[in-house]
C-alpha positions in Angstrom: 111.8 83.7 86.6 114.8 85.6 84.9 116.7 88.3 87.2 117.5 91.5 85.2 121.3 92.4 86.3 122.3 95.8 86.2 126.0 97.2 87.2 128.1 100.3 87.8 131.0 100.7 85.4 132.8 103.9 87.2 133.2 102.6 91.2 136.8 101.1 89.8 138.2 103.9 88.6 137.7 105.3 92.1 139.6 102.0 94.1 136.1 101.2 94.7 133.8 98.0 94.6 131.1 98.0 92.0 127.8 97.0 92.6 125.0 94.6 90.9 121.3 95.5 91.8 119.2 93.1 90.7 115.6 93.2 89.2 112.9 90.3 89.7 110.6 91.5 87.1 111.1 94.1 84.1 109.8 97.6 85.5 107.2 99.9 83.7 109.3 102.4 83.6 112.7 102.4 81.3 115.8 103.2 82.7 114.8 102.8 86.3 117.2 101.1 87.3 119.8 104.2 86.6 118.2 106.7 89.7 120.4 103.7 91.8 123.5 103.2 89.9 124.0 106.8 89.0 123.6 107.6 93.3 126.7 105.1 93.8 128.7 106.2 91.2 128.2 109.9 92.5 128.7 109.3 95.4 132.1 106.7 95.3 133.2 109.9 92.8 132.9 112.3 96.0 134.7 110.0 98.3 131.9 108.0 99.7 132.3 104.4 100.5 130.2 101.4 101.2 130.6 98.1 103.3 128.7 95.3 103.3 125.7 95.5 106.2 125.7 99.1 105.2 122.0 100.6 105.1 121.5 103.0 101.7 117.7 104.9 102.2 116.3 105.0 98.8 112.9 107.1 99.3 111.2 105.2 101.3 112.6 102.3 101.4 115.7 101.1 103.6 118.3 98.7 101.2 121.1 96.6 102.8 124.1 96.3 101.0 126.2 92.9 100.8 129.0 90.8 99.5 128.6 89.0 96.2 130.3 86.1 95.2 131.5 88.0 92.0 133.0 90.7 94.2 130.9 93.5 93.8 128.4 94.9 95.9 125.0 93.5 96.3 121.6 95.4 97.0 119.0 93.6 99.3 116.0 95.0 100.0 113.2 94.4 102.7 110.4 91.5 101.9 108.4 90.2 104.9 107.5 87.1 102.9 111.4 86.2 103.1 112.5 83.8 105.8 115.7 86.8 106.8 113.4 89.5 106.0 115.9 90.5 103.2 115.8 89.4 98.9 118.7 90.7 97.0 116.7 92.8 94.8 115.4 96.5 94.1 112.9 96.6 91.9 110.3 97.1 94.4 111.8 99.8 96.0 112.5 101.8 92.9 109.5 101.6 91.5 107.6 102.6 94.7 110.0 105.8 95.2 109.2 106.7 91.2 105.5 106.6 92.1 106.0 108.6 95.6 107.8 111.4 93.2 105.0 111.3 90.4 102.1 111.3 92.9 103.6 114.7 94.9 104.7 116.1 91.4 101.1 115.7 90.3 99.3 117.8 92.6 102.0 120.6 92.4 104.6 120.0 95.0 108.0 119.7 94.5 109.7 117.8 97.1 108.5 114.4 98.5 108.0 114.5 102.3 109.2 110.7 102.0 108.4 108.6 105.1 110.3 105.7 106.5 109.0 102.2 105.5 109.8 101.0 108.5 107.9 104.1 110.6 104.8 103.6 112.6 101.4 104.8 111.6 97.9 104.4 112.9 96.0 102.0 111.9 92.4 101.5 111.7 91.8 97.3 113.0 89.9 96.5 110.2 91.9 98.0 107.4 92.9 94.7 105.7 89.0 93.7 105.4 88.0 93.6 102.0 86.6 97.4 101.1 86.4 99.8 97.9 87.3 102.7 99.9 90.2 104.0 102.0 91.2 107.6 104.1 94.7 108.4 104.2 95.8 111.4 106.5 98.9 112.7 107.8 99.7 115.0 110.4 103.4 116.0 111.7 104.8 113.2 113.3 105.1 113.0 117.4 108.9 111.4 116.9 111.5 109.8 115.0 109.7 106.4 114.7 105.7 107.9 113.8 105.4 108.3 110.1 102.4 111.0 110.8 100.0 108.6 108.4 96.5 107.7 109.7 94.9 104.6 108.0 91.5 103.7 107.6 88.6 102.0 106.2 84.9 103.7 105.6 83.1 101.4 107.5 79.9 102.6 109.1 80.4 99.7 111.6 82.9 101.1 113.9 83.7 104.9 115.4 87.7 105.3 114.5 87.5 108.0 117.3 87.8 105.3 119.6 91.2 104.1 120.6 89.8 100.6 120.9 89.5 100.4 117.3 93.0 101.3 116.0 96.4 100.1 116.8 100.5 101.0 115.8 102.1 99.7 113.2 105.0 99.7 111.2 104.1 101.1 107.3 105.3 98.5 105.3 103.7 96.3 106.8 100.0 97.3 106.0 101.8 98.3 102.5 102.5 94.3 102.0 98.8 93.3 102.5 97.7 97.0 100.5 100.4 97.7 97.9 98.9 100.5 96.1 98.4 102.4 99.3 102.7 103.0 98.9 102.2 105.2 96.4 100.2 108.1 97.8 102.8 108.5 101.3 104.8 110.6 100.2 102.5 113.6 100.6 103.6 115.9 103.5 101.7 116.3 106.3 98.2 117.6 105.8 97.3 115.6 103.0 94.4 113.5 102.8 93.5 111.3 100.5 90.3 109.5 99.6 91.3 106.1 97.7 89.3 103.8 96.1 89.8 100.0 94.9 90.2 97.3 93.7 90.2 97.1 90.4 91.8 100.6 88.6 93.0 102.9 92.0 91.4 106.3 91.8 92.3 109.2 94.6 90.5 112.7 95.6 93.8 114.2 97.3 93.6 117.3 99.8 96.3 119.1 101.4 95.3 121.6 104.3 91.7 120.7 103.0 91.8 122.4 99.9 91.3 119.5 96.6 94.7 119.5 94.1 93.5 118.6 90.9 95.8 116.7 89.2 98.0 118.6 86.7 96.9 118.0 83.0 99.1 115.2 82.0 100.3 114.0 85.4 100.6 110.5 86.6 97.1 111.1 89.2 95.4 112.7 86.1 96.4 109.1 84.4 94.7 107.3 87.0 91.6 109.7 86.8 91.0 109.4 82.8 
C-alpha cells in the first residue's frame, strides 16, 4: 500500500515547522486533506505553535502530533488495532468529521454537536451481535467524560431498561467493530436515529421526536435514493 503525502507550504515563513499528514488510502472526497493543512497554516499565521506529543482535536477525533525524521511535523491518529494505539495517519479521522458535518447539514442544522471519540456512551451488551437494525439516542451528557449517546440493538430478546443488560464504554471503541455508526454522532442531543445494515446504511433521523427529512440533495437523501 502507497501513503498519500500531503504538506504545508506557509508554517516557514512564520519560523515555524511544517507538517506531513499522511493518507493510507485515497479519500472519496477531493481535497480533503486541505480542512487539516489550511487549520495549521491558520493557525501558525496567528501565532499558534505546536510540539511534538501535542493533542490537535479534529471533530471528533483526538490527533497526536510528532517528530519526523524529515523535520516536519507528523500527524498520528488513534487505531486500537495498533500495538501503541497510535498510526501516523489521518485519513480516517478526516473523512469521519466530513460525514459528521454532511449528516447534521442534511437534516437542517448548522453546527455539529461533535462528541469526543474517546467519551463514554451506553451501550446495549449485545450491540456487536450480528443485526440489521440499530437505535442511536442522545441525551445531554451527565459530565465531561459521557458523550450523551445511547447504543442499541432491536432485539426482542432482552429489556434495555435493565441495567443488567448495558454497560459504559468509550465511543470509538464500539465505532471500530461498527464503523458506519461514526457518522451519525454528531447530532446534538435529542436526536434519534433508526439505522439499518449491512449492506447500503439507511437512517430515519428524529430530533426532539419530530422526523427531518433529508434536504433534497443532501448526503442522508443520497443514502435514501
Amino acid at each position: 500500500m502507497t501513503q498519500l503525502i500531503f504538506r504545508t507550504s506557509q508554517c516557514g515563513r512564520h519560523g515555524h515547522q511544517e507538517f506531513t499528514v499522511l493518507f493510507n488510502e485515497r479519500p472519496p472526497v477531493r481535497g480533503l486533506e486541505k480542512t487539516l493543512l489550511s487549520h495549521f497554516e491558520n493557525a501558525v499565521a496567528r501565532g499558534a505553535t505546536f510540539r511534538p506529543g501535542q493533542f490537535v482535536q479534529l471533530g471528533w477525533a483526538s490527533l497526536r502530533l510528532m517528530s519526523r525524521p524529515d523535520g516536519t511535523l507528523g500527524v498520528q491518529e488513534f487505531d486500537g488495532q495498533a500495538e501503541s494505539g497510535w498510526v501516523e495517519s489521518v485519513d480516517k479521522a478526516l473523512m469521519a468529521a466530513w460525514l459528521q458535518k454532511e449528516v447534521v447539514l442534511s437534516v437542517g442544522l448548522q453546527e455539529p454537536a461533535f462528541p469526543g471519540q474517546m467519551q463514554d456512551a451506553v451501550v446495549c451488551k449485545k450491540i456487536l451481535d450480528p443485526s440489521d437494525e440499530y437505535q442511536l439516542s442522545r441525551s445531554d451528557p451527565d459530565d465531561e467524560d459521557d458523550s450523551g449517546w445511547f447504543l442499541a440493538c432491536f432485539g426482542k430478546d432482552h429489556d434495555h431498561d435493565q441495567p443488567a443488560e448495558l454497560r459504559m464504554t468509550q465511543l470509538v471503541h464500539v465505532t471500530a467493530r461498527l464503523p458506519f455508526i461514526t457518522q451519525f454522532l454528531a447530532l446534538p442531543a435529542g436526536a434519534d436515529v433508526h439505522v439499518t445494515s449491512p449492506g447500503r446504511i439507511r437512517a430515519t433521523v428524529f430530533i426532539d421526536g419530530e422526523e427531518r427529512v433529508p434536504l433534497p440533495g443532501s448526503y442522508l437523501a443520497g443514502l435514501s435514493d
